[in-house]
C-alpha positions as CSV (number, residue, x, y, z in Angstrom):
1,X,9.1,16.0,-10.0
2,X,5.6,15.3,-11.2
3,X,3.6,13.4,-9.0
4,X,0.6,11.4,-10.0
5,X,-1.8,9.7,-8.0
6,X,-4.3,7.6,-9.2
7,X,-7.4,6.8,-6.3
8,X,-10.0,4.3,-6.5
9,X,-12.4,5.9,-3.4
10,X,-16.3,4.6,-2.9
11,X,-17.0,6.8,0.1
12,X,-14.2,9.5,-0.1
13,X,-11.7,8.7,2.8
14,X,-9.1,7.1,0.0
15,X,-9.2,10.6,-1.6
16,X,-8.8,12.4,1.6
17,X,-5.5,10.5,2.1
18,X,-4.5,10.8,-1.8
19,X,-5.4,14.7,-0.9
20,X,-2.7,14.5,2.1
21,X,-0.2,13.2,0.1
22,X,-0.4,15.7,-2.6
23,X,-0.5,18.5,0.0
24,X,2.8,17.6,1.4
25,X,4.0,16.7,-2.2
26,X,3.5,20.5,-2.9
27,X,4.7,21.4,-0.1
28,X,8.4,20.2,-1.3
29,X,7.7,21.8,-4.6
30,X,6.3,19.5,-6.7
31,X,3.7,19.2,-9.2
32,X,0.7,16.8,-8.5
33,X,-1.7,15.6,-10.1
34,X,-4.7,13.2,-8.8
35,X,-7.0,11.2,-11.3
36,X,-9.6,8.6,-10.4
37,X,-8.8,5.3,-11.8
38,X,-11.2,5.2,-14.5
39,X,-11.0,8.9,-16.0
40,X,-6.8,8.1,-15.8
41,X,-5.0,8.3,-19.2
42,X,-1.8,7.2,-20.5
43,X,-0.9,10.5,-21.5
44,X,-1.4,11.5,-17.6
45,X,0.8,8.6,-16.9
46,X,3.6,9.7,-19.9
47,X,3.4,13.1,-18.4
48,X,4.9,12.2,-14.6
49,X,7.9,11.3,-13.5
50,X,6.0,9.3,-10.3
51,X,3.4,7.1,-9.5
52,X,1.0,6.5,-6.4
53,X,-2.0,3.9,-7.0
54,X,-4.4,4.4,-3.7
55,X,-7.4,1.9,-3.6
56,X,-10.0,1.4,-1.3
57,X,-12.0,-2.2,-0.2
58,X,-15.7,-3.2,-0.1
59,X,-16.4,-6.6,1.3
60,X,-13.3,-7.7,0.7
61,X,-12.3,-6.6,-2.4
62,X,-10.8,-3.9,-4.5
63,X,-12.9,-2.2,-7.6
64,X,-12.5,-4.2,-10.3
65,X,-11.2,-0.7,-12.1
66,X,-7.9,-0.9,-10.3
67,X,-6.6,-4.2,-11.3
68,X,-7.9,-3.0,-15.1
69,X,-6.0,0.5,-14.9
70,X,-3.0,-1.4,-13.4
71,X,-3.0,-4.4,-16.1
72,X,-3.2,-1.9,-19.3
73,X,-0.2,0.4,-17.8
74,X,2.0,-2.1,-16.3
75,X,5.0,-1.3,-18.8
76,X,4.5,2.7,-17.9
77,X,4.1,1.8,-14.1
78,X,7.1,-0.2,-14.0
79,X,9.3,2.1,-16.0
80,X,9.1,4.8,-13.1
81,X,9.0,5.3,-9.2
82,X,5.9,3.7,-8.0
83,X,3.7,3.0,-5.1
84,X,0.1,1.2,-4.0
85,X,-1.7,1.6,-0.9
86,X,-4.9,0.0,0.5
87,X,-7.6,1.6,2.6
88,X,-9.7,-1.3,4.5
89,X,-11.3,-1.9,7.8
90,X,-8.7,-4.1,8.4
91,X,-6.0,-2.4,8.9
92,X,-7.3,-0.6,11.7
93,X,-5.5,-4.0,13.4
94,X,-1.8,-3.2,13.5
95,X,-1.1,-6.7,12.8
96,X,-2.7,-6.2,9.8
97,X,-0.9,-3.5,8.5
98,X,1.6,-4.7,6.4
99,X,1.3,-6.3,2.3
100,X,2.7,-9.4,3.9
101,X,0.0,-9.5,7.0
102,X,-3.3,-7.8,5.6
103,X,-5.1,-10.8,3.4
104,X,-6.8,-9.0,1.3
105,X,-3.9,-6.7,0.2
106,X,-1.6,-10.0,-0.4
107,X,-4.7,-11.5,-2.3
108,X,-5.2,-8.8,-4.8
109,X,-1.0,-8.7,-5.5
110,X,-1.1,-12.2,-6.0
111,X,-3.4,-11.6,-8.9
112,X,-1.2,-8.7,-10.7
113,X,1.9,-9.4,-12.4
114,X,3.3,-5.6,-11.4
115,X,5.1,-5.2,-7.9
116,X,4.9,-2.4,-6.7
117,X,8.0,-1.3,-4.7
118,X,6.2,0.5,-2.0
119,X,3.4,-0.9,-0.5
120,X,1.3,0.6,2.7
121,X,-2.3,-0.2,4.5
122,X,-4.6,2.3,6.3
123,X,-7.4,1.0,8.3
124,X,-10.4,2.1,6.7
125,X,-12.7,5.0,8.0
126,X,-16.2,3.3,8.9
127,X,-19.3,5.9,8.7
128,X,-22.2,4.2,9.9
129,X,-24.8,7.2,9.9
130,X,-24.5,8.0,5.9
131,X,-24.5,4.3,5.2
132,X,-27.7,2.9,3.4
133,X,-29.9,-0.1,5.4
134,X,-27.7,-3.0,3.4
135,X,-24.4,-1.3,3.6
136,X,-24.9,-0.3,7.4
137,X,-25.7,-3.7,8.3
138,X,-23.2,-6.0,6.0
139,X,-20.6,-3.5,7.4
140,X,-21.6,-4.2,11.0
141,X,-21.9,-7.8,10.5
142,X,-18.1,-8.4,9.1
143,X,-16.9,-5.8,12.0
144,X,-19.1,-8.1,14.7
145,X,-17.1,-10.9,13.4
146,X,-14.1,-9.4,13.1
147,X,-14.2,-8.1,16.4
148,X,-14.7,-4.2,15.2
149,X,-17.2,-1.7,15.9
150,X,-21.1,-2.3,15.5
151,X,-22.3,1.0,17.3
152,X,-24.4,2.1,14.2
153,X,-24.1,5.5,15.8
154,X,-20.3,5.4,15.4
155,X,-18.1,7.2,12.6
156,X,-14.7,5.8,13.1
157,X,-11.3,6.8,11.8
158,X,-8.1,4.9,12.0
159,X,-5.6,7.1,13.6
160,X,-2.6,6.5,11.8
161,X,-4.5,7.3,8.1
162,X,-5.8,10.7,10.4
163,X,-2.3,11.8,11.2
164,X,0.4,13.9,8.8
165,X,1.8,11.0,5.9
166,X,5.2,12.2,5.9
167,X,8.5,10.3,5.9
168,X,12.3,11.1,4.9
169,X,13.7,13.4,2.4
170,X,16.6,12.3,0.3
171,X,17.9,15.7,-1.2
172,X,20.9,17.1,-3.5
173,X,22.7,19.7,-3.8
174,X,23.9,21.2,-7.3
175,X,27.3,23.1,-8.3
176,X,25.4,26.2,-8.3
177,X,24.2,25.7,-4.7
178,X,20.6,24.6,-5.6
179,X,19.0,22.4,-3.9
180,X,17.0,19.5,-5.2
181,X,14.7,16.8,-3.8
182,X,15.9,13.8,-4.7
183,X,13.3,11.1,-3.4
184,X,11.1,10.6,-0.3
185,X,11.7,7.4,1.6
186,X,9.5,5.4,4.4
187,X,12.4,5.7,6.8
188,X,15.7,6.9,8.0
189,X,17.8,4.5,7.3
190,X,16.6,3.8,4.2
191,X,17.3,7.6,3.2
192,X,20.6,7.2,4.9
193,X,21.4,4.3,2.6
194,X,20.6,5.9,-0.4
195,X,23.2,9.0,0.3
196,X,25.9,6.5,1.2
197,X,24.7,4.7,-2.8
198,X,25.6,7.9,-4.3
199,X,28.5,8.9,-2.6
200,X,30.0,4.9,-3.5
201,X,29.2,5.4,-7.2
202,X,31.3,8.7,-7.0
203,X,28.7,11.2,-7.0
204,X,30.7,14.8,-6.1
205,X,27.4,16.6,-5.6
206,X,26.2,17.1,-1.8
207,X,23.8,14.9,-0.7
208,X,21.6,14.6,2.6
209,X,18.5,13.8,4.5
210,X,15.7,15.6,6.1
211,X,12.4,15.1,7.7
212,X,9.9,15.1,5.3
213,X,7.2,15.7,8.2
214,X,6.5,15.4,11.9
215,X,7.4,11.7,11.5
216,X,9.9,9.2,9.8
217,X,7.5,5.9,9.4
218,X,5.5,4.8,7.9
219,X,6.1,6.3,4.5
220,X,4.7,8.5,1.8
């Protein structure tokens, strides 16, 4: 399988998490490839058989980039496995965690016409100390009101971007006893459901589930 992952970063901690991914992506075997959003091709796109999109927020709003990358590839992105994630301050609430719950994650997919089928949120890594004067104080003034940290002293990170992204391997094995992985999904039961897909549609191959990582949710 080859990975891509596209990042949109404006301080780095998106990248670090696109970085995560790919590490465990090559763990498995795979080839990855990561690309920031306005350097991607189409012939990076052609070239992989999957797609991450990982964006990050600044006063409430993804880079104008992303939505541009997403509308010119929609066909490509739709044609193959796919996945967006958001990186803002306010998912650090875990309320707030989900496409549905987060507002500025339901806002931007309200403006695309692509769905992706996997969506996650990370609460965003705050960094008061490298900050400039406006950017320091705007940052402190939405978290104020948002009931967040104001400590300018503070560098924060949410703890569920910090840990392992892992989730559940779906994987097959061949007629010559080789072993291939099949998909990674955000949970065990979702894995589950996939073997049980196959083996309805008649599949004779062997297939089964492993933990991608120390943990089954949330997913890659």
């Amino acid at each position: 399988m080859r990975l891509l992952i596209v990042y949109s970063t404006i301080d780095g901690h998106t990248l670090e998490i696109c970085e995560r991914i790919a590490a465990i992506a090559r763990a498995t075997g795979h080839e990855v490839e990561l690309a920031e959003v306005e350097s991607a091709s189409a012939e990076q796109l052609e070239a992989c058989d999957r797609i991450v999109i990982g964006a990050s927020i600044r006063y409430g709003h993804h880079r104008p980039a992303v939505k541009a990358f997403i509308d010119r590839h929609q066909a490509a992105l739709e044609v193959r496995p796919n996945a967006f994630f958001s990186v803002n301050a306010v998912g650090r609430k875990p309320h707030k965690r989900q496409a549905d719950t987060n507002p500025y994650v339901r806002k931007f997919l309200g403006q695309l016409r692509w769905k992706p089928q996997q969506v996650e949120v990370f609460g965003g890594k705050i960094e008061y100390p490298r900050y400039g004067f406006f950017d320091r104080n705007m940052i402190r003034l939405i978290m104020w009101i948002t009931g967040g940290p104001t400590d300018p002293r503070l560098v924060t990170e949410n703890a569920r971007a910090a840990e392992p992204i892992a989730g559940w391997a779906l994987w097959r094995l061949d007629d010559n006893g080789n072993r291939f992985l099949v998909a990674v999904f955000a949970c065990r039961d979702e894995a589950e459901a996939a073997v049980r897909a196959f083996e309805a549609h008649g599949h004779k191959q062997t297939y089964w589930v492993e933990a991608a990582g120390d943990r089954g949710c949330p997913p890659v």
